[in-house]
C-alpha positions as CSV (number, residue, x, y, z in Angstrom):
1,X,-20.4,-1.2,-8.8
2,X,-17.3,-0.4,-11.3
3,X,-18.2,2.6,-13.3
4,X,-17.4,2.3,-17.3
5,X,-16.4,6.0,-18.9
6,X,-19.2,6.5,-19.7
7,X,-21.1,5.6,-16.7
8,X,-18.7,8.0,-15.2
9,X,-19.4,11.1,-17.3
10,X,-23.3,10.6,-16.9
11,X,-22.6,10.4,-13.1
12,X,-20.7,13.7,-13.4
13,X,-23.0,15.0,-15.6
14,X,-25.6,15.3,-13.3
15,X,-23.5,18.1,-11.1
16,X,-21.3,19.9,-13.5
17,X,-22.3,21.8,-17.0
18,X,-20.0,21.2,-19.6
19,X,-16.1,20.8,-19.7
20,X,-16.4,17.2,-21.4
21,X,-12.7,16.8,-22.5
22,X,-11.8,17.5,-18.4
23,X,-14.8,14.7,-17.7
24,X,-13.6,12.0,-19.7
25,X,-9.6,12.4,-19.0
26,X,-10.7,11.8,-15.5
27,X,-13.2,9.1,-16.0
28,X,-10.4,7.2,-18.2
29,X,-8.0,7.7,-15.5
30,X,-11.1,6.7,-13.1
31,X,-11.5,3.3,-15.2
32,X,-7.8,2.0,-15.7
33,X,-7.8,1.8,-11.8
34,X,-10.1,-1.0,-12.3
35,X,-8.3,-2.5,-15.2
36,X,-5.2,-2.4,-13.3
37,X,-6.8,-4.0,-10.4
38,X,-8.0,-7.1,-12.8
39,X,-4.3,-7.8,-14.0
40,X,-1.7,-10.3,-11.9
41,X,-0.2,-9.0,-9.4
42,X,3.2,-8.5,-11.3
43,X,1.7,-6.6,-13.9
44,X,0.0,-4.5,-11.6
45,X,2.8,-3.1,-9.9
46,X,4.4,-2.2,-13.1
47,X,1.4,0.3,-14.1
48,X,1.1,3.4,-12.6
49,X,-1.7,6.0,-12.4
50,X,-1.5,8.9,-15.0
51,X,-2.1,11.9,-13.7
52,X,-3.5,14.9,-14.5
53,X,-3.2,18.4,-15.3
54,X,-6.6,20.7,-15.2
55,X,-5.4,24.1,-16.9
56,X,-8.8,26.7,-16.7
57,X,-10.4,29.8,-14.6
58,X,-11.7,29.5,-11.3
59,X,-15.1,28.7,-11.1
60,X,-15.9,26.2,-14.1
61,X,-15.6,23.0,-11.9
62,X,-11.9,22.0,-12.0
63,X,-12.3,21.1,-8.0
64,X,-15.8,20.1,-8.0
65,X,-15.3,17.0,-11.2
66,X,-12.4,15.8,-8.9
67,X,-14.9,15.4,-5.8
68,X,-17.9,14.5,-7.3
69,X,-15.4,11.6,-8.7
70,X,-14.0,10.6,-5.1
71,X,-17.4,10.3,-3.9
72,X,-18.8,8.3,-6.8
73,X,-16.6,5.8,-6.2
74,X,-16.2,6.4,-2.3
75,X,-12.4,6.7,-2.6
76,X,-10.4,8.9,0.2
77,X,-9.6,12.6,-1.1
78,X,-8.1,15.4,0.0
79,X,-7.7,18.7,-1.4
80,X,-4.3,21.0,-0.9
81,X,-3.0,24.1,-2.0
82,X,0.2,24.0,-3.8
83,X,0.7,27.3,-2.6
84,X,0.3,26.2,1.5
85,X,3.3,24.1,1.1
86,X,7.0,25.2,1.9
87,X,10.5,24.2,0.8
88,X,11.9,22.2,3.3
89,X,14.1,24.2,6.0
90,X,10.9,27.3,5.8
91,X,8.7,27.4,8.1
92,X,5.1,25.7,7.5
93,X,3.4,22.4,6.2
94,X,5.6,20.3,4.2
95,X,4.5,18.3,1.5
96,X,4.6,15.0,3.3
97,X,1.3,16.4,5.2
98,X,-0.8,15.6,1.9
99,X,-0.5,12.2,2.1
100,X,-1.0,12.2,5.9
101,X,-4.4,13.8,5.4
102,X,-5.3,11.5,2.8
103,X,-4.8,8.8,5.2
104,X,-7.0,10.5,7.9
105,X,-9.7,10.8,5.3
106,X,-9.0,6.8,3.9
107,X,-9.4,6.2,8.4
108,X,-12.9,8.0,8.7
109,X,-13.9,6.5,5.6
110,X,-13.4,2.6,6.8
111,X,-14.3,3.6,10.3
112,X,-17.8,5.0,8.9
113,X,-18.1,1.5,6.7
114,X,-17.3,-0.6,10.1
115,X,-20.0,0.9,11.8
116,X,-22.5,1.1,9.7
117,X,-21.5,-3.1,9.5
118,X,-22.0,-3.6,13.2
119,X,-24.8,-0.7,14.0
120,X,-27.9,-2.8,14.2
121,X,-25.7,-5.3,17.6
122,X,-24.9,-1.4,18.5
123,X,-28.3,-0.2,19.0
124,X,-29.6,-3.6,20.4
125,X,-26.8,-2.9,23.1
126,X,-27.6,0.7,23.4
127,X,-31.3,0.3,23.8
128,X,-30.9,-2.6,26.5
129,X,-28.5,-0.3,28.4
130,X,-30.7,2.4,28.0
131,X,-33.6,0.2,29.5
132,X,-32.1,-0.5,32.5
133,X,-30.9,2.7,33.2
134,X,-34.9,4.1,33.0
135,X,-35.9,0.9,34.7
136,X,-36.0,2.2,38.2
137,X,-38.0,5.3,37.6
138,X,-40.4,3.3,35.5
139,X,-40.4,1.0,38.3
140,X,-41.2,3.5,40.6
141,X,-44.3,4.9,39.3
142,X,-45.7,1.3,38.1
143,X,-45.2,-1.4,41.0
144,X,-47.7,-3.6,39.8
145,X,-45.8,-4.7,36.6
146,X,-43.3,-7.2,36.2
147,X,-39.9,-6.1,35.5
148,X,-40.5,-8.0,32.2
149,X,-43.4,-6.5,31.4
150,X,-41.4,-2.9,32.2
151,X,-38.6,-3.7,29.7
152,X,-41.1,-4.2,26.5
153,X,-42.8,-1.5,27.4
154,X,-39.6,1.3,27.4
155,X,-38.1,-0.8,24.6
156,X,-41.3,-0.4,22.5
157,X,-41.5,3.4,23.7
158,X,-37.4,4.1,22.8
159,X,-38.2,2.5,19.2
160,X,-41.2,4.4,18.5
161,X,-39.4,7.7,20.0
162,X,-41.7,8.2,22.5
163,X,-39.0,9.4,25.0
164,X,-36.6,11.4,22.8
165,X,-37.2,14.4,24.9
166,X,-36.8,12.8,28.5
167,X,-33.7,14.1,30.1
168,X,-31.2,11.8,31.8
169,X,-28.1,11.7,33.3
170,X,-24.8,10.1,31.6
171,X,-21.5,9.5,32.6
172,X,-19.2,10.9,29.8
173,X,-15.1,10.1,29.5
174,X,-13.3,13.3,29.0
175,X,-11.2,13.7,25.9
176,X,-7.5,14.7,25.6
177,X,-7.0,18.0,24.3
178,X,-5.1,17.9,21.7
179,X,-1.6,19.8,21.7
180,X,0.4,19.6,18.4
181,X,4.4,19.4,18.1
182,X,6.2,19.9,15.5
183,X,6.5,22.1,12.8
184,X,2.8,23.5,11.5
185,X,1.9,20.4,9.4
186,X,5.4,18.4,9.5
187,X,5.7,15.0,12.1
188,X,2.9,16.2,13.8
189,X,2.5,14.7,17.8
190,X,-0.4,14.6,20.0
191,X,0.9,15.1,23.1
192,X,-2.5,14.8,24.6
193,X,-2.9,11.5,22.9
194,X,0.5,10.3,24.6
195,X,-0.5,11.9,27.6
196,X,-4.0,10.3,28.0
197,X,-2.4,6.5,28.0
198,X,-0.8,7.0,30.9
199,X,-2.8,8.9,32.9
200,X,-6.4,7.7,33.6
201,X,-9.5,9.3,32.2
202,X,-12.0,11.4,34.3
203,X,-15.6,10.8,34.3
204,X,-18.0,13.9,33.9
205,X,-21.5,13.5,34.7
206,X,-24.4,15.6,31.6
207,X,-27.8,15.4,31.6
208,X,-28.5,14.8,28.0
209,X,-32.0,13.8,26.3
210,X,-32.8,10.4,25.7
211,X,-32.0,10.6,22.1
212,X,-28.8,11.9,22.3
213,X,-27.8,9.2,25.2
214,X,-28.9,6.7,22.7
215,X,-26.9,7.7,19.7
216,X,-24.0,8.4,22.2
217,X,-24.4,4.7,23.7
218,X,-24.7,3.1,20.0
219,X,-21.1,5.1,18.9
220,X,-19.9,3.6,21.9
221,X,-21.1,0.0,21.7
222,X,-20.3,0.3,18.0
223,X,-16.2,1.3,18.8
224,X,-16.3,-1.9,21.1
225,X,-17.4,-4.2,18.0
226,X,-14.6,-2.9,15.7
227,X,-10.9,-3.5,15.7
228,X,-8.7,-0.6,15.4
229,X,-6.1,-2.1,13.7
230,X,-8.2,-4.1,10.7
231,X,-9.4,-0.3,10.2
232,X,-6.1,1.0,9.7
233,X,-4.7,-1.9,8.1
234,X,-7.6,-1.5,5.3
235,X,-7.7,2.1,5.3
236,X,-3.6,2.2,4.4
237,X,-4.4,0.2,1.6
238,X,-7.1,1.7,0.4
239,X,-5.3,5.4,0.5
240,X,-2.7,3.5,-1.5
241,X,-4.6,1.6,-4.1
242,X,-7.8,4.0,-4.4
243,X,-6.6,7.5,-3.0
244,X,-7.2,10.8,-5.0
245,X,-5.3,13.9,-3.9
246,X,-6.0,17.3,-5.7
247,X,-3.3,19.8,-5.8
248,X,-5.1,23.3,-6.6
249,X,-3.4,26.9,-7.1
250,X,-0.4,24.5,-8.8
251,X,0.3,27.8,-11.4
252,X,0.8,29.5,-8.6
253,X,4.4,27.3,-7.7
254,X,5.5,27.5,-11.4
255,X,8.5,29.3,-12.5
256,X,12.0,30.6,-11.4
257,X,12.1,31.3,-7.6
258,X,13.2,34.6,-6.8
259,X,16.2,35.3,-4.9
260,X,14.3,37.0,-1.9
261,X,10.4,37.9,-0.9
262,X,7.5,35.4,-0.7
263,X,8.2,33.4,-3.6
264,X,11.5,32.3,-2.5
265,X,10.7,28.7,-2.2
266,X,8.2,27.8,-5.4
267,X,11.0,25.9,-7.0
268,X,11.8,24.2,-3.9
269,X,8.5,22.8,-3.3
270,X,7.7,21.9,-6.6
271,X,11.1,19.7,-6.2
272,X,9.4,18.5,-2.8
273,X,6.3,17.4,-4.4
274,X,8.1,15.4,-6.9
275,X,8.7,12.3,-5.0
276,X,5.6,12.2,-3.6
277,X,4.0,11.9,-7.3
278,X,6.9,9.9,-8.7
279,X,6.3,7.2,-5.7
280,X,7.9,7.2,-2.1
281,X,7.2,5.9,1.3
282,X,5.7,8.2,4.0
283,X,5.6,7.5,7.3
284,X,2.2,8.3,9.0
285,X,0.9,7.1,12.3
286,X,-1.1,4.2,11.5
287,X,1.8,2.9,9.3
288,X,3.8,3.1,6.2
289,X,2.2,4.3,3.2
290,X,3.7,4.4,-0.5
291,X,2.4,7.1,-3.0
292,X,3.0,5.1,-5.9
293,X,-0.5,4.7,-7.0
294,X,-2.5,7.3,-6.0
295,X,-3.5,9.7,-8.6
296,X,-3.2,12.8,-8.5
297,X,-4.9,15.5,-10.3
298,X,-3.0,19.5,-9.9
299,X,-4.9,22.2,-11.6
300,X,-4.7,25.6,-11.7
301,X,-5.4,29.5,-14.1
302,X,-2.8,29.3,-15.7
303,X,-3.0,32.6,-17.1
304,X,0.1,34.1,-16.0
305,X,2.7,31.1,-15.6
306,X,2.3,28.3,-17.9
307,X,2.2,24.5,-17.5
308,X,5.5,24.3,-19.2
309,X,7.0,27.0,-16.5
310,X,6.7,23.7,-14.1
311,X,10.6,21.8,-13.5
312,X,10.3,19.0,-16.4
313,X,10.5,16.2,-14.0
314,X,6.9,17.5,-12.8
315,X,5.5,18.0,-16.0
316,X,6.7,14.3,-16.7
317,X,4.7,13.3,-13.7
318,X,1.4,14.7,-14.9
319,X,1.5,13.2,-18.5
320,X,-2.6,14.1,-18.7
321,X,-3.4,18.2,-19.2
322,X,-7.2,19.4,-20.3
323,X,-8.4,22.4,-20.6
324,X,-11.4,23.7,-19.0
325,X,-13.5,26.3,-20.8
326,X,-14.6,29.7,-19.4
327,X,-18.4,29.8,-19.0
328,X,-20.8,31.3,-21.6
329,X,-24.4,32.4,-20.9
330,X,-26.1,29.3,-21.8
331,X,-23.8,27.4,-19.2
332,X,-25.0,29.7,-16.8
333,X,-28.4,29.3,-18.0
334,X,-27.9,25.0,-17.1
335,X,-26.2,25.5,-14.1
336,X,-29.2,27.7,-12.8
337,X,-31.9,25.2,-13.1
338,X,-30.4,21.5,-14.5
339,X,-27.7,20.0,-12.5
340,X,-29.6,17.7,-8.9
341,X,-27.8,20.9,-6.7
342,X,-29.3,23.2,-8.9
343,X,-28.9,26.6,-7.3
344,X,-32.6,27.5,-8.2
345,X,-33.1,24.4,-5.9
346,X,-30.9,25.6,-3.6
347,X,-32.4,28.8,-2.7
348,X,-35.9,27.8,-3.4
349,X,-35.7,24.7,-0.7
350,X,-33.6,27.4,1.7
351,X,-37.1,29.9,1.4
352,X,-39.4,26.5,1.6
353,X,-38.5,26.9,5.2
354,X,-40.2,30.1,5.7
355,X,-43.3,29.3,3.7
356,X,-42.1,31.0,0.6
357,X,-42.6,28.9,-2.4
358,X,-40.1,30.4,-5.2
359,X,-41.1,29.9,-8.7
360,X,-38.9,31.2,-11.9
361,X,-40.0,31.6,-15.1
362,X,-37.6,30.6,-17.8
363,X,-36.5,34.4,-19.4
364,X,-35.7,35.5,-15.3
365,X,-33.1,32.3,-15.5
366,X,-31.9,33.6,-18.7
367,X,-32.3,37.4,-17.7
368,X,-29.8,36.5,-14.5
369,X,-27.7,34.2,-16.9
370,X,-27.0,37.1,-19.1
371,X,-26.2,39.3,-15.8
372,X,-24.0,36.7,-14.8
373,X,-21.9,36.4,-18.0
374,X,-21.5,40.1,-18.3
375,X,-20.4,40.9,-14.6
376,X,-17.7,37.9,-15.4
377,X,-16.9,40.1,-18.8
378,X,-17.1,43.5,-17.2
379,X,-15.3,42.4,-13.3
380,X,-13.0,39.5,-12.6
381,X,-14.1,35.6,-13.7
382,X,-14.8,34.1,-11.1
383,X,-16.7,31.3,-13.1
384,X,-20.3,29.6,-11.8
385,X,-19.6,31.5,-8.5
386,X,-20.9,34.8,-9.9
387,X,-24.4,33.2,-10.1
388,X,-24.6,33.3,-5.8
389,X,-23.7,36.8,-6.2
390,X,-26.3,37.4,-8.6
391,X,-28.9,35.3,-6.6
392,X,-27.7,37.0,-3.2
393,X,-28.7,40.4,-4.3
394,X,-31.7,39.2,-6.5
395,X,-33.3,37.8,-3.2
396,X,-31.7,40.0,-0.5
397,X,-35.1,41.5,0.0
398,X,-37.3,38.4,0.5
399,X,-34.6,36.7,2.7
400,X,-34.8,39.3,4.8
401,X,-38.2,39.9,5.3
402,X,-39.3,36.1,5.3
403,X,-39.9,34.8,8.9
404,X,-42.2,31.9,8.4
405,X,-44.9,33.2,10.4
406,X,-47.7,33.1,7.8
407,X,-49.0,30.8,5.4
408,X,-47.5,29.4,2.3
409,X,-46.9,32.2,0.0
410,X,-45.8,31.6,-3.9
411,X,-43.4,34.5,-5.3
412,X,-43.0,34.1,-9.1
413,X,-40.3,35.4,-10.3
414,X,-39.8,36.5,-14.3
415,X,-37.8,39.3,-16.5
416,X,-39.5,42.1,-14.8
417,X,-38.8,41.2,-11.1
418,X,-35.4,40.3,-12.1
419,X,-34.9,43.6,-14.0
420,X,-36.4,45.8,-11.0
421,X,-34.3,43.8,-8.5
422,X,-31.1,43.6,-9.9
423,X,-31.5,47.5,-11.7
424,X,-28.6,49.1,-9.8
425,X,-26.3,45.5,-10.7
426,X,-27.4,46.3,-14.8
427,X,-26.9,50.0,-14.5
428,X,-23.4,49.6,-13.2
429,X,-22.7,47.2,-16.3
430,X,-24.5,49.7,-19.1
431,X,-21.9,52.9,-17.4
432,X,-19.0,50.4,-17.8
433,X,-19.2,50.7,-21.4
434,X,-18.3,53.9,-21.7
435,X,-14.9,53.9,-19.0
436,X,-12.1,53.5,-20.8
């Protein structure tokens, strides 16, 4: 399905509160992807994403409208922090490592499709293997049957899940360890990869359950239907054509490098991330890749250093900046109860577990959105991530004492159990008032 704007922000609506303008710059950005795909090919290669800038606090949803995009649209993403990278000739991941990632994301992502293509042949070869391997024991204790007769029996059995729990013993390969080279993050090499093609595999013998042989023999059967190299054919292409990368902390990289310290090398990789977003070629191990058209979206406080503190070629590259509000009560108030992840939902499905059945009344969601606000006034913003805080200590009590050994039990919770709960939390907040 292609997504209009519109479409898009509805989709994203149902996750995040707020921060429209940072909604629709993506969702645009989101969109002309498909446009671009529509045009001929000579036009296409002439249009380039435009990428984006997110300027806010932490906490309002700058990382979480960039995944919940990704995934609508089931497009490889990976998110980095600017601030994890290194000028080249220091020690630690280099920038290149972004795009290798994104290609190991773009691999699982085709590999998943694949199999899910070829699972029902997978399990049809799984289940007869699985047959004749509990043949003989069957066998054993029912010599009157036909072998035939045997086989529909343990087939009908396996599908109904009859023998889930019976325990059976497997012949797994052993994998490689895996042994890096290089520096942290650079041209990375599995030695025990390399090591593994020449040398043979051992066999180890498991007893396992019958369920987990059969999910173990579909994987299997499954790998033996797909071709390796279609997978990373596709999967380069679509980490070039649909790829998303999120570049977080990027305040943190702008400005003047120092002469000495930590921050000797922001300059330096903000000039290594430049040709990555301007379009290059990196070399991965499944192939070539070029960076030309995957968007990128960097974002970051910006409270101290300013978007214009970035070299101008990078600002150049991200031609897009929003600005994503801070969060005011009645955001918290939404977040609490309307988005499908609601944390209300959250917590209340978490106690479900133990045979607690959480109810909230609509002034205890307001009561904790106004404690929420004002611990974010009062102590540092961190955005919707106060509201676990909040919850954590609101239900300490309950989530310790519930063990699920008794019947359901329904726990309402309004303005007076919040304001007995969270009493030492509100106290702390009325004595800030008067420290200067």
């Amino acid at each position: 399905m292609e997504y209009t704007p519109k479409q898009i922000v509805n989709e994203l609506d149902r996750y995040i509160i707020g921060q429209t303008e940072a909604k629709r710059a993506v969702a645009v950005a989101l969109r002309n992807r498909y446009r671009r795909s529509q045009l001929p090919a000579e036009v296409r290669e002439e249009i380039t994403p435009k990428n984006i800038i997110m300027k806010g606090p932490t906490g309002v949803g700058k990382t979480e409208i960039a995944r919940r995009l990704a995934k609508l649209v089931k497009a490889p993403f990976v998110k980095v922090e600017a601030t994890k990278f290194t000028e080249v000739g220091y020690v630690g991941r280099d920038v290149e490592s972004m795009i290798r990632d994104l290609v190991e994301c773009a691999i699982r992502l085709v590999r998943e499709e694949k199999i899910a293509e070829v699972e029902p042949k997978a399990k049809e070869a799984a289940e007869k293997k699985l047959v004749e391997g509990l043949l003989p024991g069957r066998r054993k204790n029912h010599p009157e049957k036909s072998d035939a007769e045997l086989r529909k029996e343990l087939t009908e059995e396996l599908e109904a899940g009859k023998l889930d729990n019976i325990m059976v013993e497997m012949e797994f390969q052993s994998q490689p360890q895996t042994l890096q080279l290089g520096p942290l993050g650079g041209n990375e090499t599995n030695l025990g990869e390399i090591m593994s093609r020449f040398m043979p595999r051992q066999n180890k013998k498991r007893k396992v359950s019958v369920k987990e042989a059969y999910k173990f023999l579909t994987r299997e059967e499954a790998g033996k239907l797909i071709d390796d190299d279609s997978i990373n054919t596709e999967a380069i292409k679509r980490a070039e054509q649909d790829g998303i990368i999120f570049i977080d902390e990027m305040d943190k990289i702008a400005g003047k490098a120092n002469t000495h310290g930590p921050d000797v090398s922001r300059e330096g990789v903000q000039r290594d991330i430049l040709p990555i977003v301007e379009g290059c070629t990196v070399n991965t191990k499944y192939g070539n890749i070029r960076t030309d058209f995957i968007l990128f979206i960097a974002a970051g406080a910006f409270h101290i250093a300013k978007v214009n503190d970035l070299i101008p070629e990078l600002q150049g590259r991200f031609p897009v900046i929003v600005e994503l509000q801070s969060l005011t009560e009645s955001d918290f108030a939404k977040i609490l109860k309307e988005p499908d992840n609601a944390i209300i939902m959250q917590y209340a499905a978490l106690l479900g577990v133990d045979n607690i059945k959480l109810k909230f009344t609509d002034d205890a969601i307001n009561e904790l959105a106004r404690i929420a606000f004002l611990e974010n006034e009062s102590n540092e913003n961190i955005g919707a991530r106060r509201l676990h805080t909040v919850m954590e200590m609101l239900l300490e009590d309950v989530s310790f004492s519930a063990s699920g050994g008794h019947e359901d039990v329904e726990l309402v919770i309004d303005k007076k159990y919040v304001a007995e709960h969270m009493e030492k939390a509100t106290k702390n907040l009325n004595l800030r008032k008067y420290i200067l």
